[in-house]
C-alpha positions in Angstrom: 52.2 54.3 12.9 55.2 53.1 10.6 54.8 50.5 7.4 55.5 47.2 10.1 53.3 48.3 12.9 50.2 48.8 10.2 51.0 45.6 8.9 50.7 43.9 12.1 47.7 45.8 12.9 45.9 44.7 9.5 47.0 41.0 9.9 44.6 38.6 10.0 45.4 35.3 8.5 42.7 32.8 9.6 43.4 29.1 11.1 43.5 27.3 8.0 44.4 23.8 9.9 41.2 24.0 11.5 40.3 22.0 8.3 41.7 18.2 7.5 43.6 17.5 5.1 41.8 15.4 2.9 42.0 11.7 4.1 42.6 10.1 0.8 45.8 12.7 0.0 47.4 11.5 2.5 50.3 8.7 2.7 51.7 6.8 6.1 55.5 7.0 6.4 56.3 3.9 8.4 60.3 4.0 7.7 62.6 7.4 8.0 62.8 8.6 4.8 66.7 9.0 5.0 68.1 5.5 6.5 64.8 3.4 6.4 64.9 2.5 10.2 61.4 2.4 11.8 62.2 3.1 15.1 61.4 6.6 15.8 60.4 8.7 18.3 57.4 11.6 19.0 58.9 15.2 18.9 55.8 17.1 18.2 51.9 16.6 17.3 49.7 19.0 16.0 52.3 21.3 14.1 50.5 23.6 12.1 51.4 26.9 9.4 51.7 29.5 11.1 54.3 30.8 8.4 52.0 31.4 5.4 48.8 30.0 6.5 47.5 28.5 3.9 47.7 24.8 4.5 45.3 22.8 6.3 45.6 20.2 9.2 47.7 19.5 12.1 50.9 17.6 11.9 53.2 15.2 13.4 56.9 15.4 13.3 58.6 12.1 14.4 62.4 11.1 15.3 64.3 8.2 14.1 66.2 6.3 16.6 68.7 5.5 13.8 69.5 8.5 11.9 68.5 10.9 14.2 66.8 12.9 11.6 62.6 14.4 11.9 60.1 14.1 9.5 56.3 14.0 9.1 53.9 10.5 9.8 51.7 11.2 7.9 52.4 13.9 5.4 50.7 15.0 2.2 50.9 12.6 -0.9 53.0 13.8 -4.0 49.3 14.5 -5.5 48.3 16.7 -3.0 51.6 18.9 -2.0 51.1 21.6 -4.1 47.8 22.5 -1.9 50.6 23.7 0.8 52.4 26.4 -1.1 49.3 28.6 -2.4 50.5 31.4 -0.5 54.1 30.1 -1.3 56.4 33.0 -3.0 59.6 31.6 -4.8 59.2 33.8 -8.0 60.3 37.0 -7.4 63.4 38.0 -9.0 65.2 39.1 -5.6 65.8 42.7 -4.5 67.3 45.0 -6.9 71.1 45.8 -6.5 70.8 49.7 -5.2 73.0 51.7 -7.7 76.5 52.5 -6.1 76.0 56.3 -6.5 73.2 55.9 -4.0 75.2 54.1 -1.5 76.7 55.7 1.8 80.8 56.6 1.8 81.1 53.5 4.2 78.8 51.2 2.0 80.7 52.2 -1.2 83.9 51.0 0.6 82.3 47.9 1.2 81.2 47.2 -2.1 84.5 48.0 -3.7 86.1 46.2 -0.9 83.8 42.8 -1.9 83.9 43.3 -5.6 87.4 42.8 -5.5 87.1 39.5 -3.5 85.0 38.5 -5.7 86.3 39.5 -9.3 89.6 37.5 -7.8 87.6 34.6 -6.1 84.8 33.9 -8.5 85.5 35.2 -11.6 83.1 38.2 -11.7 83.9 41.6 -13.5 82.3 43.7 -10.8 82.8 47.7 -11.1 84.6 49.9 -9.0 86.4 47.2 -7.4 89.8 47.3 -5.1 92.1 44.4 -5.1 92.5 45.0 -1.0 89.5 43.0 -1.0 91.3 40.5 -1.0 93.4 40.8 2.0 90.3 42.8 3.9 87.8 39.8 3.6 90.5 36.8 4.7 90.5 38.8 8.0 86.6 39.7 8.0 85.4 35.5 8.6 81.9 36.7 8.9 81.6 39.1 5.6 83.4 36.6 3.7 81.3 33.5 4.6 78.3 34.8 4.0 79.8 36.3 0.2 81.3 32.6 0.0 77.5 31.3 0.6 75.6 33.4 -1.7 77.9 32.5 -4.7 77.3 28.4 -2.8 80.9 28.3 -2.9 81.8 28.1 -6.3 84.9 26.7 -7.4 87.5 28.1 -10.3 85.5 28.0 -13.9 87.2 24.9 -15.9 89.0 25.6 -18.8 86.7 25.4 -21.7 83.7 26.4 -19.3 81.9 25.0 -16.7 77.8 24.0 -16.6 75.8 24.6 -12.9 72.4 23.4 -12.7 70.3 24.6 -9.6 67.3 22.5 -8.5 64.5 24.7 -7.2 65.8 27.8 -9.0 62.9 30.5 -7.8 63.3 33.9 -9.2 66.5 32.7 -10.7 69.2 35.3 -8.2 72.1 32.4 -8.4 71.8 31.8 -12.0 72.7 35.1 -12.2 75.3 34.9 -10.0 76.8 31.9 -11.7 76.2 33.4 -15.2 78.2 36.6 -14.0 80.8 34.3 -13.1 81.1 33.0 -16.6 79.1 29.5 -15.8 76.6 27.8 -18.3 73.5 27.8 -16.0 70.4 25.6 -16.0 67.6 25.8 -13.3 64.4 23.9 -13.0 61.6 24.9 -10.4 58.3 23.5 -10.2 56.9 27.3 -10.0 55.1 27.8 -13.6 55.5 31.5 -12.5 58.9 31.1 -11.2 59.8 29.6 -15.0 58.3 32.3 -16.8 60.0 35.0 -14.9 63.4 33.8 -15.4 62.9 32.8 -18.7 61.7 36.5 -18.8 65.3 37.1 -17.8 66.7 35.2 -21.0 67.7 32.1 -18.2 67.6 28.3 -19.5 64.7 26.9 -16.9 62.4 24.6 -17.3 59.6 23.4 -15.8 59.3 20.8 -13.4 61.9 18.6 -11.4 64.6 16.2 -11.9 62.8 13.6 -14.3 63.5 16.1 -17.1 66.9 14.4 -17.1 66.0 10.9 -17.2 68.5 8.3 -19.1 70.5 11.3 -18.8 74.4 11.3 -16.9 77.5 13.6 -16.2 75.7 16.4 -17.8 77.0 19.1 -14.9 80.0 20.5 -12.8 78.0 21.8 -10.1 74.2 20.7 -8.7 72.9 23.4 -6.2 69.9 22.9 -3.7 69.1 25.9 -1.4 66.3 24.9 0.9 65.2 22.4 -0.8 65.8 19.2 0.0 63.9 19.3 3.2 60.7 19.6 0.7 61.1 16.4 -1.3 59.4 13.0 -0.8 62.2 11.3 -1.3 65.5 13.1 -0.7 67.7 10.0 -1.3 66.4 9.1 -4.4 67.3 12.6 -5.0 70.7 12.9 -4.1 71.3 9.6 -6.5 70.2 11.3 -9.4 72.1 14.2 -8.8 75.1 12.0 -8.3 74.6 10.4 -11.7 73.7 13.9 -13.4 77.2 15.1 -12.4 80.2 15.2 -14.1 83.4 13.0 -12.1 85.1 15.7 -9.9 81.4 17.7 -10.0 80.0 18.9 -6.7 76.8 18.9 -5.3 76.6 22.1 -3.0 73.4 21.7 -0.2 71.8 24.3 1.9 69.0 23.2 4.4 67.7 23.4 7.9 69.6 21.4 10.8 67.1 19.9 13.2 70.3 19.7 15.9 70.9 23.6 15.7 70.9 25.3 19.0 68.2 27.8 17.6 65.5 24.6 17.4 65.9 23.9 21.1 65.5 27.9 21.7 62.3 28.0 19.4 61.2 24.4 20.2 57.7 23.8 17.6 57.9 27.5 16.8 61.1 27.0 14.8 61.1 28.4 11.2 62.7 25.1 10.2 59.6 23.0 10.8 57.3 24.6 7.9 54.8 22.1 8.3 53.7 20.1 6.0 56.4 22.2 2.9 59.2 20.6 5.2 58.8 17.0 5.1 62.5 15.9 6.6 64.7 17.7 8.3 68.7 16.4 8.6 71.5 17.2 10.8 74.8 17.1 9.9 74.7 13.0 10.7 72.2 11.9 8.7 73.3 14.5 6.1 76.9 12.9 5.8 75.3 9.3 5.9 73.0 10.1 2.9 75.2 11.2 0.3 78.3 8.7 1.1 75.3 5.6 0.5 74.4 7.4 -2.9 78.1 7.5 -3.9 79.7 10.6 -2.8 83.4 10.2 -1.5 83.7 13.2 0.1 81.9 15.9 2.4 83.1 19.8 3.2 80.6 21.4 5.8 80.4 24.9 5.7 79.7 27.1 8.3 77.1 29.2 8.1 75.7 32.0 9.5 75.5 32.5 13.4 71.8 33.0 15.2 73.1 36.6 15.8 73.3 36.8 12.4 70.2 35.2 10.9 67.1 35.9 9.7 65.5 32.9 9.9 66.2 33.6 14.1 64.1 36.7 13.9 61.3 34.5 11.6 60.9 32.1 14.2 59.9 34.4 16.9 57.6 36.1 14.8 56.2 32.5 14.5 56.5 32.2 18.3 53.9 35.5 18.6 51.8 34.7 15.7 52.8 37.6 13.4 53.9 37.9 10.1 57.1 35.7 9.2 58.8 38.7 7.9 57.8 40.7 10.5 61.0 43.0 12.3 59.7 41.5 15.6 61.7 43.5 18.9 63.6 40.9 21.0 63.4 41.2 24.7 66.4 41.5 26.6 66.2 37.7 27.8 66.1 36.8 24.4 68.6 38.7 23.2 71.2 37.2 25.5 70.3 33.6 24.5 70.7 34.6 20.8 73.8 36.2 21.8 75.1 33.1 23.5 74.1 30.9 20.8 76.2 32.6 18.7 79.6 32.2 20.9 78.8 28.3 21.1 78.0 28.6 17.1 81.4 30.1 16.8 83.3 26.8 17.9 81.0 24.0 16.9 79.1 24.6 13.0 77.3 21.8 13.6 75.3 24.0 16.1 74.2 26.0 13.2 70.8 26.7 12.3 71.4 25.6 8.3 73.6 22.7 7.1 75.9 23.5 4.4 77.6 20.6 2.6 79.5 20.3 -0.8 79.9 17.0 -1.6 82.4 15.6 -4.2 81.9 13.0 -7.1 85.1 10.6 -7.2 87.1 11.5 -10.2 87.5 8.6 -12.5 
């Protein structure tokens, strides 16, 4: 029996949303969160954790007839969220980088081959690199969009430096990233242990969220949020502060699941982007647009994304769908197989399809 099959075999998790959420830590959300209309309609009742098992209740996930975005009615009050995410990991300091020496002939290619994209596109001074890079990623779309999305798309440093604050930083990976890349970086997470680690890492975090900038404006180039607008109260609200926090010109650079992708209608209640109750709204690329031109921002570049073939969050979901471990290597049947496959091809020609949104949106300059 290998490492996976004795962790299926020993996994047990328990049925946590047998037990209520407690009644008075709970709040009604009459009005979509994102465009205030409140004319909705049911997607799906009794939603429950099945990715980390630790929060209690049932849930239900409503559709507004305006926006066209989901979200919960009702869903755990500000005061109570944190009771979902005890089992919640975000302060691990990402896998280590394995040493280029230890790599295979074809994977040390690869690296030199990316480094060199990168030390030309981003700035970094990444060793052994080969400037064919270059040339090799513009004609490999896939390799280079998903090197594009873990550095979130960073533009050209500005002369005299450039400052990039990340909004639910975790274990601190694109600080690094940015800081490699010669940025001034600044993360705050609401993770005590997600702080501490990163500090532990000589990083500038700080604990807690975005009223640590209060009375505060145009203080950064670039705002990042990976996965986490989808687990805010008020994501609006949000997006305006980040708005005012940014210099004219800045960007705001957002990653987050799509409720319109073609991997929720192949997953349907067992899709990984329904977290319930962490995810509390859920956009598509609609609502997504909508929101941040009403806060202010003039301009929108969607990105596209990785394809279902291509994602780990497809292999997630259908551990969801049998009831095993999120991170589980699941096998696919063939029937499944072919659907992910032809996701893909449709994914291909239409982002919007995509099972994550990703936006950069500008800040006029004055």
């Amino acid at each position: 029996m290998n490492a996976n099959e004795q962790a299926l075999s020993n996994f047990n998790p328990g049925q946590p949303w047998n037990t209520p959420w407690p009644e008075n830590e709970l709040e009604s959300v009459p009005n979509c969160p994102v465009c205030a209309n409140a004319s909705r309609s049911l997607v799906y009742k009794e939603l429950v954790d099945r990715v980390f098992y630790c929060a209690a209740g049932k849930w239900t996930s409503w559709r507004c007839a305006g926006c066209h975005s989901t979200y919960l009615d009702p869903r755990p009050s500000p005061a109570s969220i944190h009771l979902a995410y005890e089992a919640y990991y975000t302060h691990g300091g990402g896998a280590e980088k394995i040493k280029y020496a230890d790599l295979s002939w074809l994977r040390r290619l690869r690296r030199r081959l990316v480094n060199g994209y990168t030390n030309w596109r981003f700035g970094t001074k990444e060793f052994p690199a080969s400037s064919f890079g270059i040339i090799i990623m513009a004609c490999a779309i896939p390799f280079k969009s998903d090197t594009d999305g873990r550095f979130r798309h960073l533009p050209g440093l500005p002369a005299g430096g450039g400052a990039v604050l990340d909004i639910g930083c975790g274990g601190g990976s694109f600080l690094r990233i940015a800081q490699e890349c010669g940025w001034d970086v600044t993360g705050i997470d609401p993770d005590p242990k997600a702080v501490a680690n990163c500090r532990s890492q000589g990083l500038n975090v700080q604990h807690g969220g975005l009223e640590l900038f209060d009375g505060k404006e145009c203080l950064f180039d670039v705002i990042t949020m990976s996965h986490v607008i989808e687990h805010v109260h008020h994501p609006v609200e949000v997006m305006k502060v980040c708005h005012r926090l940014l210099k004219p010109g800045g960007r705001f650079w957002i990653e987050t699941p799509n409720v319109e992708s073609l991997e929720h209608r192949l997953f349907g209640r067992n899709w990984l982007g329904y977290d319930p109750p962490r995810h509390l709204v859920l956009f598509n690329p609609g609502s997504m647009t909508a929101a941040l031109s009403s806060v202010g921002f003039s301009r929108q570049v969607f990105g596209p994304g990785p394809t279902a073939m291509r994602s780990t969050p497809t292999m997630a979901s259908e551990a969801v769908r049998q009831g095993l471990p999120v991170d589980s290597h699941v096998p696919f049947s063939l029937s499944l197989k072919c659907k992910v496959i032809g996701i893909s091809f449709l994914q291909l020609f239409n982002s919007g399809l995509r099972g994550n949104i990703n936006v950069i949106a500008f800040k006029t300059e004055d």
